[in-house]
PDB file of N, CA, C and O in Angstrom:
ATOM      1  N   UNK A   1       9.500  -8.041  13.794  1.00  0.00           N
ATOM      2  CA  UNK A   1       9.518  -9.125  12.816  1.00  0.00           C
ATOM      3  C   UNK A   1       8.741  -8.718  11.560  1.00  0.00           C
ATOM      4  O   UNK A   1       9.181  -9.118  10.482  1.00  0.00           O
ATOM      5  N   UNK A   2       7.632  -7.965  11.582  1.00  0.00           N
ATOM      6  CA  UNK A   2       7.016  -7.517  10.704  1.00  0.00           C
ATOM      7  C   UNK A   2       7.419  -6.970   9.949  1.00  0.00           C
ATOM      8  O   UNK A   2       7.330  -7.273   8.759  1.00  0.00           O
ATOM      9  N   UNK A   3       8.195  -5.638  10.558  1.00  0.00           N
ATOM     10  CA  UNK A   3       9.011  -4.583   9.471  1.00  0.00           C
ATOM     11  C   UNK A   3       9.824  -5.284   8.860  1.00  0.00           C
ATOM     12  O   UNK A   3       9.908  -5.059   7.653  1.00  0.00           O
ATOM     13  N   UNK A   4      10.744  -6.418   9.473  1.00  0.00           N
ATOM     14  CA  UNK A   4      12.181  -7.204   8.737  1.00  0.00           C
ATOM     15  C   UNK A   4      11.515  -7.740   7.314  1.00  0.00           C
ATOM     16  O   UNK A   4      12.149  -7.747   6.259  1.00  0.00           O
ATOM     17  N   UNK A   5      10.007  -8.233   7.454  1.00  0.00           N
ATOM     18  CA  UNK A   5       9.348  -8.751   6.844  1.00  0.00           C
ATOM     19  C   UNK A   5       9.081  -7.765   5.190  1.00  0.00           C
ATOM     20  O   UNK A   5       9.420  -8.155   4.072  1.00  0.00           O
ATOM     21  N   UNK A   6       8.509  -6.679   5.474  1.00  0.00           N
ATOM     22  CA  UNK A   6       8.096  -6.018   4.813  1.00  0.00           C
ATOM     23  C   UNK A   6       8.644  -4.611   4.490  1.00  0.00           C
ATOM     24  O   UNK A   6       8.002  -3.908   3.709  1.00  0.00           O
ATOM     25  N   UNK A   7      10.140  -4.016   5.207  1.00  0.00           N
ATOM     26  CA  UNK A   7      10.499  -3.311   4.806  1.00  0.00           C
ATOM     27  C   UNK A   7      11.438  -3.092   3.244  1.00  0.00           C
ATOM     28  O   UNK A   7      12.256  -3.954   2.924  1.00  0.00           O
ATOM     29  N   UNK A   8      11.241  -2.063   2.510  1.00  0.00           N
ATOM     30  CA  UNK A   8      11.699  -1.739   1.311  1.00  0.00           C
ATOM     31  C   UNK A   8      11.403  -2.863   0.380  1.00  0.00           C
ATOM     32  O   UNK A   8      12.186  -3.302  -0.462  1.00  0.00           O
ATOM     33  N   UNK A   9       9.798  -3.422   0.694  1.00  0.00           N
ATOM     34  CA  UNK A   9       9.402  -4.139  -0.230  1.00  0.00           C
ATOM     35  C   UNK A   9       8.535  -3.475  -1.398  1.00  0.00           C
ATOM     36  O   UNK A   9       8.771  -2.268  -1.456  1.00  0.00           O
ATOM     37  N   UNK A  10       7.636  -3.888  -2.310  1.00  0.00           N
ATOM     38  CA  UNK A  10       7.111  -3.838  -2.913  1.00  0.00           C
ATOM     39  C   UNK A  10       5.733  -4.607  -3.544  1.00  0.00           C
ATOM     40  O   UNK A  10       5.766  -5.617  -4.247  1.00  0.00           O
ATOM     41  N   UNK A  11       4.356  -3.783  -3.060  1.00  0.00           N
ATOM     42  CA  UNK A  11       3.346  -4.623  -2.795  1.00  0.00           C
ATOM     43  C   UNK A  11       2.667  -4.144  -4.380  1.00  0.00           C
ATOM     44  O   UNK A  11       2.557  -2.942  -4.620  1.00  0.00           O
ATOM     45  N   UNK A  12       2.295  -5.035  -5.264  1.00  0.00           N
ATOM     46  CA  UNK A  12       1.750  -4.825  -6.463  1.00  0.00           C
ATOM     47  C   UNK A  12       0.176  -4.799  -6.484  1.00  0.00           C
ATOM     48  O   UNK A  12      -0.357  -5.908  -6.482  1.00  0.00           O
ATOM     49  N   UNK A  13      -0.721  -3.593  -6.505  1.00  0.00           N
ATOM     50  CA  UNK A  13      -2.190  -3.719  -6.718  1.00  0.00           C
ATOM     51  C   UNK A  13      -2.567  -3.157  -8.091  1.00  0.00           C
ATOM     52  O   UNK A  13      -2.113  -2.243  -8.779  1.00  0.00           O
ATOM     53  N   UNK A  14      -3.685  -4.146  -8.255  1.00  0.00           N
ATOM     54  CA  UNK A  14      -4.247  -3.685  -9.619  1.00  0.00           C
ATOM     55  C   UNK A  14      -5.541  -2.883  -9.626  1.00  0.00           C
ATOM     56  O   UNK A  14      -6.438  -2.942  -8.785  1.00  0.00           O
ATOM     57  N   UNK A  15      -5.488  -2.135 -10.705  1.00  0.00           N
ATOM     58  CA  UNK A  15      -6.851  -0.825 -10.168  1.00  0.00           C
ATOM     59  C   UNK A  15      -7.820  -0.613 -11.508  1.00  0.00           C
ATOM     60  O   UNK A  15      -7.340   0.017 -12.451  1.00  0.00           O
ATOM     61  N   UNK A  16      -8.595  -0.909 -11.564  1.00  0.00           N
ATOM     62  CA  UNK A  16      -9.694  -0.526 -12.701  1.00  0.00           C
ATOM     63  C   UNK A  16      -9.456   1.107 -13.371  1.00  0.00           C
ATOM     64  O   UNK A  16      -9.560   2.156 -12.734  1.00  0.00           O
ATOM     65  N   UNK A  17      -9.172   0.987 -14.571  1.00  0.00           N
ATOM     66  CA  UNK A  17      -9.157   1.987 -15.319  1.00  0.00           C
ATOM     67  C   UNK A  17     -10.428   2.789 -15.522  1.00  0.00           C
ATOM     68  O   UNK A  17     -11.536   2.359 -15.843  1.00  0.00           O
ATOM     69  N   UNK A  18      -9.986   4.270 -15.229  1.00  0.00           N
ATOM     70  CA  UNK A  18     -11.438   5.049 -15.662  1.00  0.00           C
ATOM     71  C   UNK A  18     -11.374   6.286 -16.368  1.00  0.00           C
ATOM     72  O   UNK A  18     -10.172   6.548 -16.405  1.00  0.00           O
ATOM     73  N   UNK A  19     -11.856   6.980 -16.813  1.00  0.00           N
ATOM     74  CA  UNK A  19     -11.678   7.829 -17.740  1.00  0.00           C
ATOM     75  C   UNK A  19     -10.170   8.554 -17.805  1.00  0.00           C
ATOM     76  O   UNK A  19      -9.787   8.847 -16.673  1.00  0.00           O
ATOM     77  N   UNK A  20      -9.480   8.816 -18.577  1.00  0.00           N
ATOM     78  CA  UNK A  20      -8.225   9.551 -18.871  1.00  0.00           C
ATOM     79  C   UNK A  20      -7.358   8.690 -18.434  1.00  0.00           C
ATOM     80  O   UNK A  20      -6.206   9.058 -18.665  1.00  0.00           O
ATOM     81  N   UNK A  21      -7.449   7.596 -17.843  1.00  0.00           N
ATOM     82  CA  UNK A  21      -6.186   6.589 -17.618  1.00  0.00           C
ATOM     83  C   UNK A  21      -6.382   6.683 -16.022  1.00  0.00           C
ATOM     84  O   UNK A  21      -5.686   6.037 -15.239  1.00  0.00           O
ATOM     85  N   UNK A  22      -7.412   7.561 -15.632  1.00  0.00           N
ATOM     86  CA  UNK A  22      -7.085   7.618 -13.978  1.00  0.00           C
ATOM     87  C   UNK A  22      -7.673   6.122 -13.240  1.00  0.00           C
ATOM     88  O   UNK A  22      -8.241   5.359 -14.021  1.00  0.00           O
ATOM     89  N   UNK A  23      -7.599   5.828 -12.273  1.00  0.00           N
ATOM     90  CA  UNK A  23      -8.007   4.921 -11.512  1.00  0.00           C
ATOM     91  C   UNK A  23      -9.440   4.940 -11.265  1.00  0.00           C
ATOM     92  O   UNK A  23      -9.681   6.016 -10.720  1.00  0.00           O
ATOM     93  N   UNK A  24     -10.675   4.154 -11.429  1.00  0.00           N
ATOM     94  CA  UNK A  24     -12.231   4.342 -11.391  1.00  0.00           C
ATOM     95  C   UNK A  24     -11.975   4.071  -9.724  1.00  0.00           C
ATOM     96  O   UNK A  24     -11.715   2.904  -9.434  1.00  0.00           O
ATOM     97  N   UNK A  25     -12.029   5.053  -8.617  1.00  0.00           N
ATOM     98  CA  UNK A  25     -12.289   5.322  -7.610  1.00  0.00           C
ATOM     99  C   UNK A  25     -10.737   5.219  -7.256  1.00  0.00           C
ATOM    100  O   UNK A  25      -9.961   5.468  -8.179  1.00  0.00           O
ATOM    101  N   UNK A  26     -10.088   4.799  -5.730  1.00  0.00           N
ATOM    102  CA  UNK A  26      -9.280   5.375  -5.529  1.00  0.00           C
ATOM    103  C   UNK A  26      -8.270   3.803  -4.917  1.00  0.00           C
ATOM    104  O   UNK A  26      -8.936   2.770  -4.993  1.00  0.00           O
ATOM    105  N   UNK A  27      -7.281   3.679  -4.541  1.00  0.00           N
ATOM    106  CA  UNK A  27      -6.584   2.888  -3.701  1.00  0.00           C
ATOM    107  C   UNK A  27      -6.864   2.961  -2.072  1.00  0.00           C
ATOM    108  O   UNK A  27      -6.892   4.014  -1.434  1.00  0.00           O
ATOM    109  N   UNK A  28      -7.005   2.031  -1.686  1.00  0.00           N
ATOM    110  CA  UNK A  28      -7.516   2.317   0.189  1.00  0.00           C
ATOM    111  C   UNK A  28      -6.499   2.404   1.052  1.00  0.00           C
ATOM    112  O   UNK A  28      -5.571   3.051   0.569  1.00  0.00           O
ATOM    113  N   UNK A  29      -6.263   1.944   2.329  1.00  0.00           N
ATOM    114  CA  UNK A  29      -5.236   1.996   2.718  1.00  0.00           C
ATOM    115  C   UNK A  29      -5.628   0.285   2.934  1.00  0.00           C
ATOM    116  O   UNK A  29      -4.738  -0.552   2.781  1.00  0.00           O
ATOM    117  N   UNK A  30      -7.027  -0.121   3.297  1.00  0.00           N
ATOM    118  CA  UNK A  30      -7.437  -1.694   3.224  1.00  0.00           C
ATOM    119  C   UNK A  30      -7.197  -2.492   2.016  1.00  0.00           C
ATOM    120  O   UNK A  30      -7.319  -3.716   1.965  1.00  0.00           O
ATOM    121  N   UNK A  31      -6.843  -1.720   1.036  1.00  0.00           N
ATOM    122  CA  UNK A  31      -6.589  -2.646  -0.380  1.00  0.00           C
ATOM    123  C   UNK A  31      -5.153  -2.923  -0.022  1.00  0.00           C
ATOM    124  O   UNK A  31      -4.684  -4.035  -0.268  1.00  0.00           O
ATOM    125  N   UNK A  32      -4.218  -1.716   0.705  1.00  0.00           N
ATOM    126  CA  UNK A  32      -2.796  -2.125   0.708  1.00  0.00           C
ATOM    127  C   UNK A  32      -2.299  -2.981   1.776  1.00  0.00           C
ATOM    128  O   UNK A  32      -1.221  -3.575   1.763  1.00  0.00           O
ATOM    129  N   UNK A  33      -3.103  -2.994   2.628  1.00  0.00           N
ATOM    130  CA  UNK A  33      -3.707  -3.967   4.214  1.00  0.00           C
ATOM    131  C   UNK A  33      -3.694  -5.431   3.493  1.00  0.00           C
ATOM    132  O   UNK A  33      -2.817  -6.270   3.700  1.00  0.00           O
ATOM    133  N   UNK A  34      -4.978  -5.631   2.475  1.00  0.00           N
ATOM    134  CA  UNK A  34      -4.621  -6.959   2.171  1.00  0.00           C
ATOM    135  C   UNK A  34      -3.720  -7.603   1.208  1.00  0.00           C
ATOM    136  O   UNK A  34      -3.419  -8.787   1.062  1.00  0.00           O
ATOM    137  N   UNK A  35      -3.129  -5.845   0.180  1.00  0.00           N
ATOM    138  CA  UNK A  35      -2.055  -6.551  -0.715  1.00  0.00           C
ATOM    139  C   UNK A  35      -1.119  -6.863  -0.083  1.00  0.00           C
ATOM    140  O   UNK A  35      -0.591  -7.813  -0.662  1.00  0.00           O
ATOM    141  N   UNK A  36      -0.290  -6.461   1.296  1.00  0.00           N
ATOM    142  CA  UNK A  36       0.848  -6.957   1.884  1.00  0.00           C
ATOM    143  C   UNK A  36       0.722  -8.378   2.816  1.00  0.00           C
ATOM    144  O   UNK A  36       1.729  -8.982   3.186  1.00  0.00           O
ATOM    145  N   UNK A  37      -1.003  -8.934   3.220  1.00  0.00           N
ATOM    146  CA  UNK A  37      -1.097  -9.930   3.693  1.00  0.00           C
ATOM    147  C   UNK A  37      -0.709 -11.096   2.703  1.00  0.00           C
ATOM    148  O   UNK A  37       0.203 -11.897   2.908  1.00  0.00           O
ATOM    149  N   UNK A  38      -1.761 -11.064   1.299  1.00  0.00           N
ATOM    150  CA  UNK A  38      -1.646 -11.706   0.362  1.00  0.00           C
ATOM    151  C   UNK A  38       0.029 -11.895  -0.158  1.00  0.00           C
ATOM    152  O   UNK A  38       0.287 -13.013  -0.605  1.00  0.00           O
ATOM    153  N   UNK A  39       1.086 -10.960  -0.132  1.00  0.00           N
ATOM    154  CA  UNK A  39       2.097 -10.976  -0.869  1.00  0.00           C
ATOM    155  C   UNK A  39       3.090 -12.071   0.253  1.00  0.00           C
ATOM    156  O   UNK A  39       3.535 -13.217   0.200  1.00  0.00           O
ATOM    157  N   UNK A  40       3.095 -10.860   1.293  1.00  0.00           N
ATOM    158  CA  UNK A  40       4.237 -11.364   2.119  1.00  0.00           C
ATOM    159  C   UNK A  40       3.826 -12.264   3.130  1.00  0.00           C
ATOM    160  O   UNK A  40       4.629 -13.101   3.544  1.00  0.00           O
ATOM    161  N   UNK A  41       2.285 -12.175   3.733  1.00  0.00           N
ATOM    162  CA  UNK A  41       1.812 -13.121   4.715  1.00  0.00           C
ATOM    163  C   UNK A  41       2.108 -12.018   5.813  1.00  0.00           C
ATOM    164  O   UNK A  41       3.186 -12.530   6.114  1.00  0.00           O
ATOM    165  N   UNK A  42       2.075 -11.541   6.181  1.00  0.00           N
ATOM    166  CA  UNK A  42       2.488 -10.015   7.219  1.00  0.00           C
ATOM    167  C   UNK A  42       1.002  -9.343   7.613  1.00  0.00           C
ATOM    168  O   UNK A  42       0.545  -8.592   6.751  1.00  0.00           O
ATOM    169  N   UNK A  43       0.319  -9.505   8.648  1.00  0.00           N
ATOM    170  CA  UNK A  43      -1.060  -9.144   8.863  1.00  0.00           C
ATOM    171  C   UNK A  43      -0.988  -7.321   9.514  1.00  0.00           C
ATOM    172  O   UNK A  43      -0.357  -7.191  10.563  1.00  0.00           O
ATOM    173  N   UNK A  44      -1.487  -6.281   9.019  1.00  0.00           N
ATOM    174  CA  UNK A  44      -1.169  -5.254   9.106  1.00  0.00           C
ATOM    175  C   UNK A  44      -2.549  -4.364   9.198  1.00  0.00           C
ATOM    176  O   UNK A  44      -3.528  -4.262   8.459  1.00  0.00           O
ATOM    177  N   UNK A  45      -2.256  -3.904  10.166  1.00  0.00           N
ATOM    178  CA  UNK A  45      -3.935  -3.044  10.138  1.00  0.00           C
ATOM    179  C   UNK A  45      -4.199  -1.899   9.339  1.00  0.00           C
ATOM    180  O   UNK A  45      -3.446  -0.939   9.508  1.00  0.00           O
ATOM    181  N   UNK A  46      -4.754  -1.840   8.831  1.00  0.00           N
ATOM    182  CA  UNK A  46      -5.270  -0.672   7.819  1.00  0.00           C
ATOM    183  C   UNK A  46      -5.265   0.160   8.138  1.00  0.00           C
ATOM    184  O   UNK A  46      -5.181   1.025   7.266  1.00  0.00           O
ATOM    185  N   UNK A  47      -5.335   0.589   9.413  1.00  0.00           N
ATOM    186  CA  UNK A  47      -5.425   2.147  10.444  1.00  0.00           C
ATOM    187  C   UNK A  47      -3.818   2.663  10.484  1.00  0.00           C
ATOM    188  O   UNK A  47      -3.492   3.842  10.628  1.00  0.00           O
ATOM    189  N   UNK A  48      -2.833   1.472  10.318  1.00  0.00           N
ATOM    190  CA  UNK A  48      -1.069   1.914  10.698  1.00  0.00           C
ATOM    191  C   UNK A  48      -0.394   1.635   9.240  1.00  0.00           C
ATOM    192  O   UNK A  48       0.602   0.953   8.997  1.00  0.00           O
ATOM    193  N   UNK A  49      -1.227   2.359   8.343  1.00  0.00           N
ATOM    194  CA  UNK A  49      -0.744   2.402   6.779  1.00  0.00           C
ATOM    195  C   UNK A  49      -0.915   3.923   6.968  1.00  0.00           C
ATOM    196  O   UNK A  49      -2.050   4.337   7.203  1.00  0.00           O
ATOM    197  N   UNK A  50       0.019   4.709   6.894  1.00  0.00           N
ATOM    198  CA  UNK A  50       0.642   6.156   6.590  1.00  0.00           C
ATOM    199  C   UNK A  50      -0.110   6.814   5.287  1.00  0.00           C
ATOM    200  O   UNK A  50       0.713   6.396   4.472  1.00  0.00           O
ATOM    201  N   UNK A  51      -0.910   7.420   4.601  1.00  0.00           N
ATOM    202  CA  UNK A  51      -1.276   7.909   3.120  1.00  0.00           C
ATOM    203  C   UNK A  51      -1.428   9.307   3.453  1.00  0.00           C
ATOM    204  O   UNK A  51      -2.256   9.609   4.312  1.00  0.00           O
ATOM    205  N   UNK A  52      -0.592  10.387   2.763  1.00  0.00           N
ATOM    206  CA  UNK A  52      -1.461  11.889   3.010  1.00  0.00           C
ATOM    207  C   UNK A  52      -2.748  11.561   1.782  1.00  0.00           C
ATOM    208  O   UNK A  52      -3.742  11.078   2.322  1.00  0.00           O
ATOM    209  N   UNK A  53      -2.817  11.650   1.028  1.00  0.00           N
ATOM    210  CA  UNK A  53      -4.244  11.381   0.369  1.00  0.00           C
ATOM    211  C   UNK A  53      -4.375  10.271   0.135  1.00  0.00           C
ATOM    212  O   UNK A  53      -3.672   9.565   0.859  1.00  0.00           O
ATOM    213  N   UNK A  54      -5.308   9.446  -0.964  1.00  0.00           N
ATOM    214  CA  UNK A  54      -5.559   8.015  -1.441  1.00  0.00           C
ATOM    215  C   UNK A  54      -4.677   8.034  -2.623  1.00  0.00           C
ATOM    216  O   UNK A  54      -3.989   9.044  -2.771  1.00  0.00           O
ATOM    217  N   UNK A  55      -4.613   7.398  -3.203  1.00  0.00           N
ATOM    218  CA  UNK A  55      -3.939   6.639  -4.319  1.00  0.00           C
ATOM    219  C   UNK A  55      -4.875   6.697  -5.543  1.00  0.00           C
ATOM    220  O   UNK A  55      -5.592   5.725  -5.786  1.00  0.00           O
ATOM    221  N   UNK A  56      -4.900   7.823  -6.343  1.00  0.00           N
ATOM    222  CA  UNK A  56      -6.405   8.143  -7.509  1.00  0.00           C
ATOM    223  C   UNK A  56      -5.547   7.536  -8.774  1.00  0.00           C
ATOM    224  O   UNK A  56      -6.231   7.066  -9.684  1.00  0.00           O
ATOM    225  N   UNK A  57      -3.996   7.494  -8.936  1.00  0.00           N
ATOM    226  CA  UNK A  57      -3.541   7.460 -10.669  1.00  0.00           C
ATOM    227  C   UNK A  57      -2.420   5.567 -10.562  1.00  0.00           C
ATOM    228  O   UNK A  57      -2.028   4.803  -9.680  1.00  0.00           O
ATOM    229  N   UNK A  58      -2.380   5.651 -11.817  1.00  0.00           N
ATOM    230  CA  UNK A  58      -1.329   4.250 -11.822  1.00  0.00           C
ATOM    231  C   UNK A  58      -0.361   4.841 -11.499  1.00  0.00           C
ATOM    232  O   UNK A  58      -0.395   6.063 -11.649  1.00  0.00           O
ATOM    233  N   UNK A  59       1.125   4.089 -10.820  1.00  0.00           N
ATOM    234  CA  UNK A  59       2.326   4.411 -10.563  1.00  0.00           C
ATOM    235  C   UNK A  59       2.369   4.202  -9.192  1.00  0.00           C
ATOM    236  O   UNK A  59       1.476   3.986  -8.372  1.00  0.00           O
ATOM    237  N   UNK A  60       3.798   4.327  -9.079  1.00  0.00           N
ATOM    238  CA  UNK A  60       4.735   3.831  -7.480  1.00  0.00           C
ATOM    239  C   UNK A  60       4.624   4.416  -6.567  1.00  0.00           C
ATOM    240  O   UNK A  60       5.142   5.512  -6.784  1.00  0.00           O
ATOM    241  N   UNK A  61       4.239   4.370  -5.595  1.00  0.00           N
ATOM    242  CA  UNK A  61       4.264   5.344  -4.193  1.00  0.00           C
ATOM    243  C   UNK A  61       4.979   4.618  -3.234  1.00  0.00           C
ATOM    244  O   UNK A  61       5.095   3.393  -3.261  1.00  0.00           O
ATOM    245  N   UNK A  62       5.358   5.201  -2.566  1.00  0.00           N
ATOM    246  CA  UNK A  62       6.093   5.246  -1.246  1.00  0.00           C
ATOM    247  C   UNK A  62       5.295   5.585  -0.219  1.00  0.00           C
ATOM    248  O   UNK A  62       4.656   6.637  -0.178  1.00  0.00           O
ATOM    249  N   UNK A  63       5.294   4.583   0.783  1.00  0.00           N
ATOM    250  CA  UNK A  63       4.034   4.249   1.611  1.00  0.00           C
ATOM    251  C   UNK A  63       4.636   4.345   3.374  1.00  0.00           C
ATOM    252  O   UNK A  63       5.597   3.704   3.799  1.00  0.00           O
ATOM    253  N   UNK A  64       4.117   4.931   3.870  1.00  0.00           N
ATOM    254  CA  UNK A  64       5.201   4.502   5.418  1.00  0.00           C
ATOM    255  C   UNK A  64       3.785   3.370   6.387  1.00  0.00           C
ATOM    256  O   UNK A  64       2.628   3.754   6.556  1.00  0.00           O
ATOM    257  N   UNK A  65       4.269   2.191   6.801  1.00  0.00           N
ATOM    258  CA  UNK A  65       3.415   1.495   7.780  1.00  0.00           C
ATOM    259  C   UNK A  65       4.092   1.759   9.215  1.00  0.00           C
ATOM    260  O   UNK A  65       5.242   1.483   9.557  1.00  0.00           O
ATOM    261  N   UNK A  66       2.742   2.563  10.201  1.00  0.00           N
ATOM    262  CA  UNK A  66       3.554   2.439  11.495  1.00  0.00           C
ATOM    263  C   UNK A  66       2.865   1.932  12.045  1.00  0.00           C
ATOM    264  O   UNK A  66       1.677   2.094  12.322  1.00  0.00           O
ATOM    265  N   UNK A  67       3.976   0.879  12.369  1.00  0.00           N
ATOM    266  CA  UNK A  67       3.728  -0.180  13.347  1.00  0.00           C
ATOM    267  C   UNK A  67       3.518  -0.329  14.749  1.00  0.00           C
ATOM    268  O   UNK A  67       2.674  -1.027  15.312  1.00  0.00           O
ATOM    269  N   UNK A  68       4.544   0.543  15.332  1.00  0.00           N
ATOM    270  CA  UNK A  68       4.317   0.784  16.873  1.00  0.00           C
ATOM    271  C   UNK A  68       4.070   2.306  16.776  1.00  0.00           C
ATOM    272  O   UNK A  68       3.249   2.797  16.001  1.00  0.00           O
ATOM    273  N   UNK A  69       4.887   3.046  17.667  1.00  0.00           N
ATOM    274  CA  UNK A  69       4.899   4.562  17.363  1.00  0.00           C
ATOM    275  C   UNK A  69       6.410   4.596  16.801  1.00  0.00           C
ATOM    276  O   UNK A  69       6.799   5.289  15.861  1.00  0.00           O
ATOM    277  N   UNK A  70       7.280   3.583  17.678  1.00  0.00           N
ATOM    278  CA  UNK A  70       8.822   4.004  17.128  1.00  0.00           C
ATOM    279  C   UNK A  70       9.072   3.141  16.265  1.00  0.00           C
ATOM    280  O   UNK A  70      10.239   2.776  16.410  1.00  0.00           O
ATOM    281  N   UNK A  71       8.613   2.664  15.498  1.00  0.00           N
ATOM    282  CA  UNK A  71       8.544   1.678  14.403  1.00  0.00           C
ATOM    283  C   UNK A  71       7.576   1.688  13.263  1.00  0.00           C
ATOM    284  O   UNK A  71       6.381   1.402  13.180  1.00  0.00           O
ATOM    285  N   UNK A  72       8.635   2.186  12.260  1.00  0.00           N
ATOM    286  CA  UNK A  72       8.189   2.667  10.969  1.00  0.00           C
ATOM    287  C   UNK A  72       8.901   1.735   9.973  1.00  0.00           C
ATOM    288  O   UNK A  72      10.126   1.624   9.934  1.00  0.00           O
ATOM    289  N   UNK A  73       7.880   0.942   9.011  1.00  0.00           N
ATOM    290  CA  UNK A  73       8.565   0.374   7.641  1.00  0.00           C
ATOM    291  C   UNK A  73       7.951   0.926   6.678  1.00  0.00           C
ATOM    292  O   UNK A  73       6.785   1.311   6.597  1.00  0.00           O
ATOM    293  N   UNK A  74       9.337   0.959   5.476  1.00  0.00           N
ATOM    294  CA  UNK A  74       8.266   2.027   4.640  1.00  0.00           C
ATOM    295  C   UNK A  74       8.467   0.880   3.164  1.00  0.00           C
ATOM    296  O   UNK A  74       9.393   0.069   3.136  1.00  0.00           O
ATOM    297  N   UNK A  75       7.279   1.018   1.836  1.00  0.00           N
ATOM    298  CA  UNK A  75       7.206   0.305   1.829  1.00  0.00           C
ATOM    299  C   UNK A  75       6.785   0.858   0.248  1.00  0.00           C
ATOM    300  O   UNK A  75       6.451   2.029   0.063  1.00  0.00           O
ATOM    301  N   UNK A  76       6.835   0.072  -0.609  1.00  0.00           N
ATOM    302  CA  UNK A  76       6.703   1.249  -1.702  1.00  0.00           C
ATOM    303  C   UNK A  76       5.193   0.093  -2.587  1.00  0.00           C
ATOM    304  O   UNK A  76       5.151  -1.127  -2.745  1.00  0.00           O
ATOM    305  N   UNK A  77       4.280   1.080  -2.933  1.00  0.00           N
ATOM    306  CA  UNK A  77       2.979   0.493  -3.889  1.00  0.00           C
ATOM    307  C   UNK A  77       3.097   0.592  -5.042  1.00  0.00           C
ATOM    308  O   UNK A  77       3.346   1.711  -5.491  1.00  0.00           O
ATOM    309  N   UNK A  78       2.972  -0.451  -5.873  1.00  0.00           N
ATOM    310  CA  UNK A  78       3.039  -0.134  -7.109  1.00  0.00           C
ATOM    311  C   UNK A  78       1.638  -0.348  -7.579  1.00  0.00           C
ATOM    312  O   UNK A  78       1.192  -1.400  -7.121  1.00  0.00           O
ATOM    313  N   UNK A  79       0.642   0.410  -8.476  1.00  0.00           N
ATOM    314  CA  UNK A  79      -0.521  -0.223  -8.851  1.00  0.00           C
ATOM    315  C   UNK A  79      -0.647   0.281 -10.281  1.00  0.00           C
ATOM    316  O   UNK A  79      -0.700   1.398 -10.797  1.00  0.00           O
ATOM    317  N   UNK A  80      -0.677  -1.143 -10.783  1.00  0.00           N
ATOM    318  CA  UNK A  80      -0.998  -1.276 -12.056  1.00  0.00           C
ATOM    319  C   UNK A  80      -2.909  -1.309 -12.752  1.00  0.00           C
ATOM    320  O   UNK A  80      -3.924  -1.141 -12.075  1.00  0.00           O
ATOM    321  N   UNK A  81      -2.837  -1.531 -13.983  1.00  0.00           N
ATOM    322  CA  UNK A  81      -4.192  -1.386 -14.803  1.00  0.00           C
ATOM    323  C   UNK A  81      -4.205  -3.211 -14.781  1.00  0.00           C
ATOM    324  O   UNK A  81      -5.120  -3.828 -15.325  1.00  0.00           O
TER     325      UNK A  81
END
């Protein structure tokens, strides 16, 4: 129900600007934990948010949440200034 919920959505976070346009520290995988609670109402643990690194610049990423082991929604971040 979760994935039906939140797959090929789009969760919008906003990030403090810091020098050169980059992000002043980084995106979490708990910031994207509570942007998909806040958006969609979908409670998601921060530990089964997929990231090879953090999220340091503005722009769209493509995010995979796994949910079980055979259950993957993927889910795209957008974070704005």
């Amino acid at each position: 129900a979760v994935k039906k919920t939140i797959e090929g959505k789009t969760v919008v976070l906003k990030g403090k600007a810091g020098e050169n346009g980059r992000l002043f520290g980084s995106i979490t995988s708990k910031e994207i934990s509570d942007g998909i609670k806040e958006t969609f109402g979908a409670d998601v643990d921060k530990k089964k948010i997929v990231m090879k690194d953090p999220i340091k610049n503005f722009g769209t990423y493509a995010i995979d949440v796994k949910l079980y082991p055979a259950i993957v929604a993927k889910i795209t971040v957008s974070v704005t200034e």
